[in-house]
N, C-alpha and C positions, 0 to 999 in steps of 0.2 A: 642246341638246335640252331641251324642256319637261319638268317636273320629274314632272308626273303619266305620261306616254310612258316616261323612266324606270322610275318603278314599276313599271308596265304589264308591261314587257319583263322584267324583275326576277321577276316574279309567275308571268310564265309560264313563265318559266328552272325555276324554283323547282319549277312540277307538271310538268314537260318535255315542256311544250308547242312544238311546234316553229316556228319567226316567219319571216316574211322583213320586212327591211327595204328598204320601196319608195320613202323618202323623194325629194325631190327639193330642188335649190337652183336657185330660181328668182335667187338674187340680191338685190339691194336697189333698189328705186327710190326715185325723190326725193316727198319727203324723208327718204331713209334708211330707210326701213322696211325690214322682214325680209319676205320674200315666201319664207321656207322652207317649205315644208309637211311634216311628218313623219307615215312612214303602215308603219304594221305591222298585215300581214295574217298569221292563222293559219287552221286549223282544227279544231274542237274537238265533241264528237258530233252529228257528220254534218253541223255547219253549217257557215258560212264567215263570218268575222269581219274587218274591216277596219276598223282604229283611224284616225283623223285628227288631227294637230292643227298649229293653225300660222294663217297666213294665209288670209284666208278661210272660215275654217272656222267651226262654233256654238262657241261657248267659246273659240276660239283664241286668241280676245286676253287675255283672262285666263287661257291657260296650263292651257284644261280640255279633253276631248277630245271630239269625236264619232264613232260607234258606227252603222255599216252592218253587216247583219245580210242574209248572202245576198243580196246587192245588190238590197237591197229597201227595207225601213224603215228610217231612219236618226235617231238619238237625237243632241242636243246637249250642251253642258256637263255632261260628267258626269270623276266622277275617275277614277283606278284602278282602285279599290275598289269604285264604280257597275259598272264594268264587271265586274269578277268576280264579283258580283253578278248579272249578267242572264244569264252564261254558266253559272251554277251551275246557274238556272231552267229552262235548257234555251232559253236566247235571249227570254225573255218579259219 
């Protein structure tokens, strides 16, 4: 698992926040690549937050996450720390 998803989940552990983990394993195709996508969804005052990272994702290949917000606007490369950041704002 991606080091900053990690965090992520750490972070929210920590304000008890409650997560589900919606990952999935697509498996490897050739050339070997990782086709895992890792995805933890919470919710946190009154919004709805779904973390991404993995294959195909913004940042995913560098191991950064992307950030949907009420399945709506969706932010790219950002870390942990990006993200409990925009959740403190009230999702801005």
């Amino acid at each position: 698992m991606p080091e900053e998803m990690i965090k992520l989940r750490n972070a929210l552990d920590a304000r008890g926040i409650q997560w589900r983990d919606l990952s999935s394993d697509y498996g490897r195709s050739f050339p070997f690549e990782d086709m895992t996508i890792y995805k933890t969804h919470f919710g946190f005052r009154c919004r709805e937050y779904s973390v991404v990272c993995g294959f195909g994702t913004f940042g995913g290949d560098k191991g950064l996450l992307q950030l949907t917000i009420d399945n709506n606007e969706t932010v790219g490369s950002l870390t942990a720390e990006n993200i409990l950041t925009i959740m403190d704002k009230g999702g801005e």
